[in-house]
PyMOL Python script that loads the backbone (N, CA, C, O; Angstrom):
from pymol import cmd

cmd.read_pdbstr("""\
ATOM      1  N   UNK A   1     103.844  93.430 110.979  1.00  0.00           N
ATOM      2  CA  UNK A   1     104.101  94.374 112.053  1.00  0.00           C
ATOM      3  C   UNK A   1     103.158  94.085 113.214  1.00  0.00           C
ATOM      4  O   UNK A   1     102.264  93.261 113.021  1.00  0.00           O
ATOM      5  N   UNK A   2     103.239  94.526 114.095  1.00  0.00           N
ATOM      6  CA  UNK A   2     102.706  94.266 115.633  1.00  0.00           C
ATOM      7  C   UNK A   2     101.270  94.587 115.468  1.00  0.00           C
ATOM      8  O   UNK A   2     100.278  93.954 115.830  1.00  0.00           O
ATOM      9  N   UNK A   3     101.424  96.136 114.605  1.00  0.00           N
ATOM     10  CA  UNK A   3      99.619  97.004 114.176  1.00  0.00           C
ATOM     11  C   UNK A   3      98.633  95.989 113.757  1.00  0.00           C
ATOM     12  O   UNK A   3      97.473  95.877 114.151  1.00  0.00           O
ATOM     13  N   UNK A   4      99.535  94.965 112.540  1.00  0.00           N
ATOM     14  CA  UNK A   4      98.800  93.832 112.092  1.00  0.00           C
ATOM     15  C   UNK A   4      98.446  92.936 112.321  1.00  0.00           C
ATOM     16  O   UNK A   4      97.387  92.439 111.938  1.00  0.00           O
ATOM     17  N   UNK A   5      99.327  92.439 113.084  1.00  0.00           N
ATOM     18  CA  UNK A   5      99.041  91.145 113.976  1.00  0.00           C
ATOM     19  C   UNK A   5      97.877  91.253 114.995  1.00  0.00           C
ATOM     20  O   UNK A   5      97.184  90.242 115.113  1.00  0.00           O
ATOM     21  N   UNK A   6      97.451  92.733 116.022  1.00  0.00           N
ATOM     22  CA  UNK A   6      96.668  92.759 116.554  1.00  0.00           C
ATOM     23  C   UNK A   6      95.658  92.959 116.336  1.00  0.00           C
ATOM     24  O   UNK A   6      94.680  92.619 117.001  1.00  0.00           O
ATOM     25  N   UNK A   7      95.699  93.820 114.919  1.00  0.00           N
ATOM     26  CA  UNK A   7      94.295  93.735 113.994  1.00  0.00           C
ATOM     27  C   UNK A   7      93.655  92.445 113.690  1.00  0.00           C
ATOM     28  O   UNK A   7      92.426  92.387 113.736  1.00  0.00           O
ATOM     29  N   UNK A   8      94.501  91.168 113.316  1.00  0.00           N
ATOM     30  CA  UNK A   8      94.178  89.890 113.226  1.00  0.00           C
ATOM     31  C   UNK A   8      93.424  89.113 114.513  1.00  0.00           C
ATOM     32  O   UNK A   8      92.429  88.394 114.603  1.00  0.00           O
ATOM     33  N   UNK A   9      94.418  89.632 115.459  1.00  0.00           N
ATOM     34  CA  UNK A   9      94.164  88.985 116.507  1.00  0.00           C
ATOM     35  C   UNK A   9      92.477  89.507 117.472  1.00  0.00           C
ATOM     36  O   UNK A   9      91.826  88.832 118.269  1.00  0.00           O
ATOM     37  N   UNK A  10      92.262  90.710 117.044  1.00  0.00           N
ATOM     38  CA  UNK A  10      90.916  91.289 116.977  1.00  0.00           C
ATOM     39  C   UNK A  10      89.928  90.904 116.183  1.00  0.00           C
ATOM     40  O   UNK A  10      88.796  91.265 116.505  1.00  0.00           O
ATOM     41  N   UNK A  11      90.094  90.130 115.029  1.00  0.00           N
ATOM     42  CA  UNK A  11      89.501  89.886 114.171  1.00  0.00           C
ATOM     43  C   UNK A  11      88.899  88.841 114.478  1.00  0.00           C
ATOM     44  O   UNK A  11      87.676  88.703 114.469  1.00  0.00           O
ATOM     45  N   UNK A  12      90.099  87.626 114.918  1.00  0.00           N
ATOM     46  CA  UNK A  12      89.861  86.352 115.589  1.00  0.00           C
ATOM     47  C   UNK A  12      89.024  86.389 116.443  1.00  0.00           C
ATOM     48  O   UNK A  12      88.348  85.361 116.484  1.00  0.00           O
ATOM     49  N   UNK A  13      88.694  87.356 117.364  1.00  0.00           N
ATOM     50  CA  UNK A  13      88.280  87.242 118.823  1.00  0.00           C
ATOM     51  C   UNK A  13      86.701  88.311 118.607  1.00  0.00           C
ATOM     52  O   UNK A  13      86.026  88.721 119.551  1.00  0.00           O
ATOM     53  N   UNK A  14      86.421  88.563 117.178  1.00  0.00           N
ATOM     54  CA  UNK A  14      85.331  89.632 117.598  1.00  0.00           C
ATOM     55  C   UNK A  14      83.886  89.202 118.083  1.00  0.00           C
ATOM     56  O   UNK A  14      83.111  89.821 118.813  1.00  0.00           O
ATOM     57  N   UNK A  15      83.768  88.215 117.594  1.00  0.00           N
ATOM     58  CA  UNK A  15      82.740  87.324 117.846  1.00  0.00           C
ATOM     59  C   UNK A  15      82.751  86.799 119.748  1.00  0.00           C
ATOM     60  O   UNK A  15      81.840  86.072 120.146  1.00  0.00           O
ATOM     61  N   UNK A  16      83.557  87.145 120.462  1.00  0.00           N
ATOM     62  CA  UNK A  16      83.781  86.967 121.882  1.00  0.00           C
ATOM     63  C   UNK A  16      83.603  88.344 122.337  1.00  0.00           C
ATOM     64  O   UNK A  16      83.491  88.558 123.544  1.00  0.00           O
ATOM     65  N   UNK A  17      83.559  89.469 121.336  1.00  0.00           N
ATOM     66  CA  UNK A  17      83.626  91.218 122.241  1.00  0.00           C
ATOM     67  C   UNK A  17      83.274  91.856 121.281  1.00  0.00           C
ATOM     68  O   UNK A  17      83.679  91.927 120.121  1.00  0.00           O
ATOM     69  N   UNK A  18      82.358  92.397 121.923  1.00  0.00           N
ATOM     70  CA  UNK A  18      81.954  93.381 121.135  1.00  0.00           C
ATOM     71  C   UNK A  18      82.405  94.707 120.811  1.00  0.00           C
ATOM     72  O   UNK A  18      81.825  95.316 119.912  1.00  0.00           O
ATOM     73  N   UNK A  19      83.695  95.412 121.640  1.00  0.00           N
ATOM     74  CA  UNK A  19      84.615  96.509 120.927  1.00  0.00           C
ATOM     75  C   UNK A  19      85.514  95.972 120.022  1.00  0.00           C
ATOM     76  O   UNK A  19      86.112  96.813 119.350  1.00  0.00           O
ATOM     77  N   UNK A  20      85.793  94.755 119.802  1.00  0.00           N
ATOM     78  CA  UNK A  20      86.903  93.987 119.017  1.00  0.00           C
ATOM     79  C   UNK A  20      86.406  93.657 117.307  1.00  0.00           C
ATOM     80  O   UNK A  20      87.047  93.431 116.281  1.00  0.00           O
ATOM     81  N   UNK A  21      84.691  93.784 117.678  1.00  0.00           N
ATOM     82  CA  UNK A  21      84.109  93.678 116.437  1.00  0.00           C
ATOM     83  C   UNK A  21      84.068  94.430 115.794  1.00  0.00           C
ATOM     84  O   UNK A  21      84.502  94.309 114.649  1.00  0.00           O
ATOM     85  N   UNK A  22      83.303  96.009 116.439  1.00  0.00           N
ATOM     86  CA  UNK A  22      83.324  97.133 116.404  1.00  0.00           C
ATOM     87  C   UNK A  22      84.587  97.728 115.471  1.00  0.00           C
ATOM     88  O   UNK A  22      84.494  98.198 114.337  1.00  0.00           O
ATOM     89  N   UNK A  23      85.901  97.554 116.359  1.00  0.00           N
ATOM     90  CA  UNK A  23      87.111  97.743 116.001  1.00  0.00           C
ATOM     91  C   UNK A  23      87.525  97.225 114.704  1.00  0.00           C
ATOM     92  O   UNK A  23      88.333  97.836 114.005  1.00  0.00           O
ATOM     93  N   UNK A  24      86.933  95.983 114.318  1.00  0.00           N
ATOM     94  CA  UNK A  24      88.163  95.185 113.615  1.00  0.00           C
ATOM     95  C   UNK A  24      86.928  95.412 112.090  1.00  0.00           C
ATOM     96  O   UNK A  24      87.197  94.882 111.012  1.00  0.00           O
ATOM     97  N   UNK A  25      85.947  96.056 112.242  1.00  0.00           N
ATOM     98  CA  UNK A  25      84.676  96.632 111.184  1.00  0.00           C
ATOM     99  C   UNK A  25      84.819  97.603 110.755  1.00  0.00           C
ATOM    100  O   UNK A  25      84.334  97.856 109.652  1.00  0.00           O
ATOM    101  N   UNK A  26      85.591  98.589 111.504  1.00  0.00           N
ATOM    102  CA  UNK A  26      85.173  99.902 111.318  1.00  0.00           C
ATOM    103  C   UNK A  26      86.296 100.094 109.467  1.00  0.00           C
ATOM    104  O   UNK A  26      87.498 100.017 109.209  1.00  0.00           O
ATOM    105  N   UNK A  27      85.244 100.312 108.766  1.00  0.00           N
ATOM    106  CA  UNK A  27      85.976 100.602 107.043  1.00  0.00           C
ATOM    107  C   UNK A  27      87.009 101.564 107.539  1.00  0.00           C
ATOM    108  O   UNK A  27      88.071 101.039 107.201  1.00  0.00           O
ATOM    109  N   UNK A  28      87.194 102.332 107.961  1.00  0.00           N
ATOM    110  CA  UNK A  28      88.782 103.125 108.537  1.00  0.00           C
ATOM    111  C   UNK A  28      89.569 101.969 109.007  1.00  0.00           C
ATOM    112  O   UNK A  28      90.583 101.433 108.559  1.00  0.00           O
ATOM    113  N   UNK A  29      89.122 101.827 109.623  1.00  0.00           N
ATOM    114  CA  UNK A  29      90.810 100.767 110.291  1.00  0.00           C
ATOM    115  C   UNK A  29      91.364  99.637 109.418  1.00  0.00           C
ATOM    116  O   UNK A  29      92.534  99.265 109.320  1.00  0.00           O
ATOM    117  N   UNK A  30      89.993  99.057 108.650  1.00  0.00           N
ATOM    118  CA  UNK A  30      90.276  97.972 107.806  1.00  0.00           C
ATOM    119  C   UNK A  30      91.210  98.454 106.739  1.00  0.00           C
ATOM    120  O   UNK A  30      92.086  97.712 106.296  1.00  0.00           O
ATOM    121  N   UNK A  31      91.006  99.942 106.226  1.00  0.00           N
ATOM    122  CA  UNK A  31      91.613 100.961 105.036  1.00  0.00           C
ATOM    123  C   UNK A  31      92.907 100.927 106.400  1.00  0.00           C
ATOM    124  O   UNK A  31      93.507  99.952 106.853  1.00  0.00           O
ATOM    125  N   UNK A  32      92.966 101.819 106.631  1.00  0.00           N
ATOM    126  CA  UNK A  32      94.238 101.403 107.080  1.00  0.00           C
ATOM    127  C   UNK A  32      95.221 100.185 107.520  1.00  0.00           C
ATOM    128  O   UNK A  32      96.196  99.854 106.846  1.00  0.00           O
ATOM    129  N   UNK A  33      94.945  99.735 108.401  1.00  0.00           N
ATOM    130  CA  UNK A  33      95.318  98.291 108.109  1.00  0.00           C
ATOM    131  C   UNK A  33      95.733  97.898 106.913  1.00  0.00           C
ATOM    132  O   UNK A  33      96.934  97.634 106.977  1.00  0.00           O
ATOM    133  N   UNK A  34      95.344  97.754 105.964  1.00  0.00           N
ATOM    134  CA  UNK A  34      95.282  97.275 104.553  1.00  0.00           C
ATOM    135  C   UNK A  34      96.660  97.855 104.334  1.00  0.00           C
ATOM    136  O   UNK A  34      97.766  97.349 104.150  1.00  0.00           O
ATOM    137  N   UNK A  35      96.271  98.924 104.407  1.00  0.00           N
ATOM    138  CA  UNK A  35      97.919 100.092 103.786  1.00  0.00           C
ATOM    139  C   UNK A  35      99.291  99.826 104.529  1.00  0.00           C
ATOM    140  O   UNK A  35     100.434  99.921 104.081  1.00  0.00           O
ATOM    141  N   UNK A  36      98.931  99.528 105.569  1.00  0.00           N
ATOM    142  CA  UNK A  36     100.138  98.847 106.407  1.00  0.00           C
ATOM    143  C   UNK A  36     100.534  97.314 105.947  1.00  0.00           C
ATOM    144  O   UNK A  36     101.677  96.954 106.231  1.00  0.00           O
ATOM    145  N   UNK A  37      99.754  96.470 105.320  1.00  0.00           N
ATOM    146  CA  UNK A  37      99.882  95.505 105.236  1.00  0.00           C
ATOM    147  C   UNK A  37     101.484  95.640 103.893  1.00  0.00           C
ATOM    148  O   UNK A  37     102.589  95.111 103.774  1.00  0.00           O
ATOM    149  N   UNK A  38     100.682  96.640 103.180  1.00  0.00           N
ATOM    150  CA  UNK A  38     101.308  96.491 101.860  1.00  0.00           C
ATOM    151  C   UNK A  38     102.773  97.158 102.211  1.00  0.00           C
ATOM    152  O   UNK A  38     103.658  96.764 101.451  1.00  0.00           O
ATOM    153  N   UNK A  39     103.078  97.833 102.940  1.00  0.00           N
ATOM    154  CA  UNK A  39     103.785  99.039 103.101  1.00  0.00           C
ATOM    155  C   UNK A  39     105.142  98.133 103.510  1.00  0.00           C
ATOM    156  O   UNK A  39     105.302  97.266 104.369  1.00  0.00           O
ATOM    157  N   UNK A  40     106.055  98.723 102.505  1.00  0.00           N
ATOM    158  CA  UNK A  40     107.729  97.677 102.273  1.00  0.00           C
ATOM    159  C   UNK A  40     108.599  98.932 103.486  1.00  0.00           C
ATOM    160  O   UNK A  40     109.680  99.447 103.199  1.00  0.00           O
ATOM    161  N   UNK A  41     108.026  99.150 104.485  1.00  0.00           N
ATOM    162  CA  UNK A  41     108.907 100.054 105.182  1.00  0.00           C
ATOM    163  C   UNK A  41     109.832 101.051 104.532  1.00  0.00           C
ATOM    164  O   UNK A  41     110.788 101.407 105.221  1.00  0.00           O
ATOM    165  N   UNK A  42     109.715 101.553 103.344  1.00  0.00           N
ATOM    166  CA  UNK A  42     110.020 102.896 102.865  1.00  0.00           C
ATOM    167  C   UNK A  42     109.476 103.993 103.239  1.00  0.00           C
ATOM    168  O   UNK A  42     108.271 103.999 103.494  1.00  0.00           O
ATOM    169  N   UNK A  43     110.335 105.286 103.363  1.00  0.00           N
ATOM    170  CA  UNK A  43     109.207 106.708 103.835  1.00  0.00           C
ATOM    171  C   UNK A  43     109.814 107.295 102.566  1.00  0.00           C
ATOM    172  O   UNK A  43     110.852 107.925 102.774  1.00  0.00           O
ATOM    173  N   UNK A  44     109.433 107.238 101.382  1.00  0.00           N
ATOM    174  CA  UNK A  44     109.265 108.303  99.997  1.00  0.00           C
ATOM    175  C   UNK A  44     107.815 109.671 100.478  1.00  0.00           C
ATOM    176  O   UNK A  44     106.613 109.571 100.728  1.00  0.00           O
ATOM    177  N   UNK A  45     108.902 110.954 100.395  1.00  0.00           N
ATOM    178  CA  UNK A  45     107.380 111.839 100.464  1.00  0.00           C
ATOM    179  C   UNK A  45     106.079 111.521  99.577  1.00  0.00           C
ATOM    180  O   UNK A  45     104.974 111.892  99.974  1.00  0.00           O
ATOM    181  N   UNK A  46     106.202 110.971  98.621  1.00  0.00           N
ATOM    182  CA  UNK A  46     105.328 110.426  98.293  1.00  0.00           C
ATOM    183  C   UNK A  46     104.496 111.515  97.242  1.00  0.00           C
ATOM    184  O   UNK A  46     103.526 111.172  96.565  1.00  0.00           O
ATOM    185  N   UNK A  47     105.049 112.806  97.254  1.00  0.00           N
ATOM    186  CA  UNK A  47     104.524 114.089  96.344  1.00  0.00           C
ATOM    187  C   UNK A  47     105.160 114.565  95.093  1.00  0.00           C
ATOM    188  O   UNK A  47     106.231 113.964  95.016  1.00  0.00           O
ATOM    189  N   UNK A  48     105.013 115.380  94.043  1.00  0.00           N
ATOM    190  CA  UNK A  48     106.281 115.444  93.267  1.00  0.00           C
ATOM    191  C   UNK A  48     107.128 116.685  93.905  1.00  0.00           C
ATOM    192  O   UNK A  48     108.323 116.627  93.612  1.00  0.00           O
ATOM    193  N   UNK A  49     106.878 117.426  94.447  1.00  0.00           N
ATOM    194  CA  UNK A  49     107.647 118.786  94.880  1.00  0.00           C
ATOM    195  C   UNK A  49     108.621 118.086  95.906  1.00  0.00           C
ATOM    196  O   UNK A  49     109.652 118.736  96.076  1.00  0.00           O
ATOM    197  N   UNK A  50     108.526 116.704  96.761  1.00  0.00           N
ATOM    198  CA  UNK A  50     109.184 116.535  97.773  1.00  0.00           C
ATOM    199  C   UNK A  50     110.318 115.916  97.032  1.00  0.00           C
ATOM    200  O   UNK A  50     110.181 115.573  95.858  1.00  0.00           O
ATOM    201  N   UNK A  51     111.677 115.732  97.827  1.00  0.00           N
ATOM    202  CA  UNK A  51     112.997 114.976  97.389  1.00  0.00           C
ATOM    203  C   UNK A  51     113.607 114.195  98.026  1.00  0.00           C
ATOM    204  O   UNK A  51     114.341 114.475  98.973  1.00  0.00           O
ATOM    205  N   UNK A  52     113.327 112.846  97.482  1.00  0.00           N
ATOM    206  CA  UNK A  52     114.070 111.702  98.311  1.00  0.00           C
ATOM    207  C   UNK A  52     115.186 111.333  98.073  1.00  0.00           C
ATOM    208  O   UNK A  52     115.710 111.659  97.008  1.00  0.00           O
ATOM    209  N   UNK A  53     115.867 110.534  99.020  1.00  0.00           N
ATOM    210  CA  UNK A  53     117.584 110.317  98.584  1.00  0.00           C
ATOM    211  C   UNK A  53     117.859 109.946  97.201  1.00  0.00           C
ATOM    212  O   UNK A  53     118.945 110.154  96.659  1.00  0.00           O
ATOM    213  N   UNK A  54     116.678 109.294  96.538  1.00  0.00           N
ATOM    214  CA  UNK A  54     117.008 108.342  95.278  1.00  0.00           C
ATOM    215  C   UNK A  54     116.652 109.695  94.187  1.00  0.00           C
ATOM    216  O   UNK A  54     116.817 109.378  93.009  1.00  0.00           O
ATOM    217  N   UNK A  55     116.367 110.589  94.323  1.00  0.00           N
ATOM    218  CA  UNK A  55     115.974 111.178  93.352  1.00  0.00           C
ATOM    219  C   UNK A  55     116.847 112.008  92.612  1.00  0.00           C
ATOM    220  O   UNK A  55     117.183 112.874  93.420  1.00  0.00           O
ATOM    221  N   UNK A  56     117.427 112.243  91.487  1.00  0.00           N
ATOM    222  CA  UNK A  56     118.325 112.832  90.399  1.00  0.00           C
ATOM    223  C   UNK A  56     117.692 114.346  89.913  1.00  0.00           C
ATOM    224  O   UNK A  56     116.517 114.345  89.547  1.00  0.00           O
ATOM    225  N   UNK A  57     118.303 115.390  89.903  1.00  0.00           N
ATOM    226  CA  UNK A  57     117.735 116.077  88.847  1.00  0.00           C
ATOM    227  C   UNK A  57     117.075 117.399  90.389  1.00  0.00           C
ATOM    228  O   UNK A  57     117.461 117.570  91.545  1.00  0.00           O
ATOM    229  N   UNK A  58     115.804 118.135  89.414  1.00  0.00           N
ATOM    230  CA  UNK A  58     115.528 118.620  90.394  1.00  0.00           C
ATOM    231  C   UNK A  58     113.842 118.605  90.268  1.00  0.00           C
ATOM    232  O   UNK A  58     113.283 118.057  89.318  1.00  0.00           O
ATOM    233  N   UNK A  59     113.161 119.235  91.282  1.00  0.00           N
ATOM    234  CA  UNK A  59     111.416 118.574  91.097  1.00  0.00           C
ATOM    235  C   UNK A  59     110.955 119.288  89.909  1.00  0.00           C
ATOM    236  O   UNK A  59     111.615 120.196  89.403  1.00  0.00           O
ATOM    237  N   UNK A  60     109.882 118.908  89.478  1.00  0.00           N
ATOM    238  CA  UNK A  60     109.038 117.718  90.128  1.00  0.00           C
ATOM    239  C   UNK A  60     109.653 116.493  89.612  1.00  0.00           C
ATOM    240  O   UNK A  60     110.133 116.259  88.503  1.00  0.00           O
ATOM    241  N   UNK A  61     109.500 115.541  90.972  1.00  0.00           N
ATOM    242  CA  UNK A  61     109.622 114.189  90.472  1.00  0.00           C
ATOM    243  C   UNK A  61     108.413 113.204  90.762  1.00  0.00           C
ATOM    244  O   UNK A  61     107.775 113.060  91.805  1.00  0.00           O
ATOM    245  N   UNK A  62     108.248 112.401  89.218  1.00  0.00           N
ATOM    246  CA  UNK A  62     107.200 112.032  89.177  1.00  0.00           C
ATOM    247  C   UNK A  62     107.400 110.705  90.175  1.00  0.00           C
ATOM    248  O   UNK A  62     108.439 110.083  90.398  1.00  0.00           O
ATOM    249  N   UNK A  63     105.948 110.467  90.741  1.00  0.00           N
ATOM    250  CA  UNK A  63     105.939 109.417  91.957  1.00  0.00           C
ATOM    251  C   UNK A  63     105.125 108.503  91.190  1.00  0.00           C
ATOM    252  O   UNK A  63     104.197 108.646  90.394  1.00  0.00           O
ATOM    253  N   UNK A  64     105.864 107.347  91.755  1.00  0.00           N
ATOM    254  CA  UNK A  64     104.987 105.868  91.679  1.00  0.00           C
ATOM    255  C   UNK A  64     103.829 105.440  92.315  1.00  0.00           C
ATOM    256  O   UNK A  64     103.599 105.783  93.475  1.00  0.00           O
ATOM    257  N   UNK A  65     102.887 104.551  91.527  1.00  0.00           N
ATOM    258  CA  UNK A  65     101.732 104.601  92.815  1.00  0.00           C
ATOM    259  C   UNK A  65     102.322 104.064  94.339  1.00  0.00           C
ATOM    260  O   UNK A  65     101.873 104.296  95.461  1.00  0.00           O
ATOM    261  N   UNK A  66     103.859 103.016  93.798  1.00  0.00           N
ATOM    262  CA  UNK A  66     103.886 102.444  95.416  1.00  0.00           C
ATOM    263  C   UNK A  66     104.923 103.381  95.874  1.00  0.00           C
ATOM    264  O   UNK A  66     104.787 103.409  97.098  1.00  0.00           O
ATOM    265  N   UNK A  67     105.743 104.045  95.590  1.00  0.00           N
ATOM    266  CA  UNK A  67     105.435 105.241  96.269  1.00  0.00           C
ATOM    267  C   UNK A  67     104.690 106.105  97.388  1.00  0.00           C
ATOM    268  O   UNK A  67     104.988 106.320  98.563  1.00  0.00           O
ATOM    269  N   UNK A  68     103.607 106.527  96.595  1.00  0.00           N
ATOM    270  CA  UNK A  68     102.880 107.238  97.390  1.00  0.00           C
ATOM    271  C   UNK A  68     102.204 106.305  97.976  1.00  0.00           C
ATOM    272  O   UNK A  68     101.811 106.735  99.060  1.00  0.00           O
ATOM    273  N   UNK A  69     101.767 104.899  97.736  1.00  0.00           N
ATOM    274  CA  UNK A  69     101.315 103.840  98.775  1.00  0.00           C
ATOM    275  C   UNK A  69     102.041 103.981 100.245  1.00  0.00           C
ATOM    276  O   UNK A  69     101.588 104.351 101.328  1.00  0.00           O
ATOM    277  N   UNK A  70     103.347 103.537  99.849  1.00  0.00           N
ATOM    278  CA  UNK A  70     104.442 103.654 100.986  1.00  0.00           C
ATOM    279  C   UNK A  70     104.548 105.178 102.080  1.00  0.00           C
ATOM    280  O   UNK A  70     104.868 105.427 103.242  1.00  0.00           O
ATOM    281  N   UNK A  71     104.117 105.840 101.007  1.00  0.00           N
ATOM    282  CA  UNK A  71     104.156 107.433 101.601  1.00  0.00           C
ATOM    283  C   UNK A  71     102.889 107.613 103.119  1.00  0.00           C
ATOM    284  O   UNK A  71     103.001 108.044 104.267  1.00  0.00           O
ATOM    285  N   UNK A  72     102.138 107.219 102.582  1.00  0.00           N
ATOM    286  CA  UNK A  72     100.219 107.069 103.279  1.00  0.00           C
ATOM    287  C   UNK A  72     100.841 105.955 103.728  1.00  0.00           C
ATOM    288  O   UNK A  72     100.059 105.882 104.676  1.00  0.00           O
ATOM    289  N   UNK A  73     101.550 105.019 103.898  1.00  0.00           N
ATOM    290  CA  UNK A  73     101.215 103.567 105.107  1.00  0.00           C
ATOM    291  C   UNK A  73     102.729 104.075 105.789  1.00  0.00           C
ATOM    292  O   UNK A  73     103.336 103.056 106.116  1.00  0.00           O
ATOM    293  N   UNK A  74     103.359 105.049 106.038  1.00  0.00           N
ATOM    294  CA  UNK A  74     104.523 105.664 106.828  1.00  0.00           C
ATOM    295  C   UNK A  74     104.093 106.603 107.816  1.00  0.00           C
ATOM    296  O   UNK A  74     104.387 106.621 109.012  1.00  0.00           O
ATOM    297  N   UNK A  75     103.050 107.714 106.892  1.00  0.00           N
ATOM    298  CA  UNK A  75     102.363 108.537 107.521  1.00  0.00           C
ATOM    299  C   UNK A  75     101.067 108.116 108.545  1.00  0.00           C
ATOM    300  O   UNK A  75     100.573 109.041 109.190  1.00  0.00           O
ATOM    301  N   UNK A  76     100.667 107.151 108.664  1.00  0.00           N
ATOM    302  CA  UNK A  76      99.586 105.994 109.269  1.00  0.00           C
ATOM    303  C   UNK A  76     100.481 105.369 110.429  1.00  0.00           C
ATOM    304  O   UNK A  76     100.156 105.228 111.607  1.00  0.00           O
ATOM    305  N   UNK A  77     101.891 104.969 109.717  1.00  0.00           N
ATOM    306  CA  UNK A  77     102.312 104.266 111.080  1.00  0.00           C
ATOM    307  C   UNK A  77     103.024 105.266 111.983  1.00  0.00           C
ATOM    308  O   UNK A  77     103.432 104.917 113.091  1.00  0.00           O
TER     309      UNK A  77
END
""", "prot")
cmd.dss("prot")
cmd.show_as("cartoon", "prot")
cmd.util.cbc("prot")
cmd.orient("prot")
């Protein structure tokens, strides 16, 4: 995604700027980032009380970790 690519491209360049270093350091962005990396463009609520198209029956439905991975890197983007 574009989020990632410029995170990279900050990464490349931090050593030339010092907000780019700043930026591309900060353990938040890297945690995020990260979560975007993984994130298969699904939006699952990601909770058991919530109900997604795929879901049968009625709650709770139990969630997967990638799931709720996908859930947190939807809610991020």
């Amino acid at each position: 995604s574009f989020i990632t690519q410029a995170f990279d491209n900050a990464q490349a360049r931090a050593a030339q700027n010092t907000q780019l270093a700043q930026l591309s350091g900060d353990p938040a962005i890297v945690e995020a980032v990260g979560r975007l990396r993984g994130w298969d463009f699904s939006m699952p609520t990601g909770i058991p009380e919530g109900f997604d198209g795929f879901d049968v029956g009625a709650p709770p439905f139990p969630r997967s970790g990638k799931e709720v991975a996908n859930s947190i890197a939807a809610t991020l983007y």
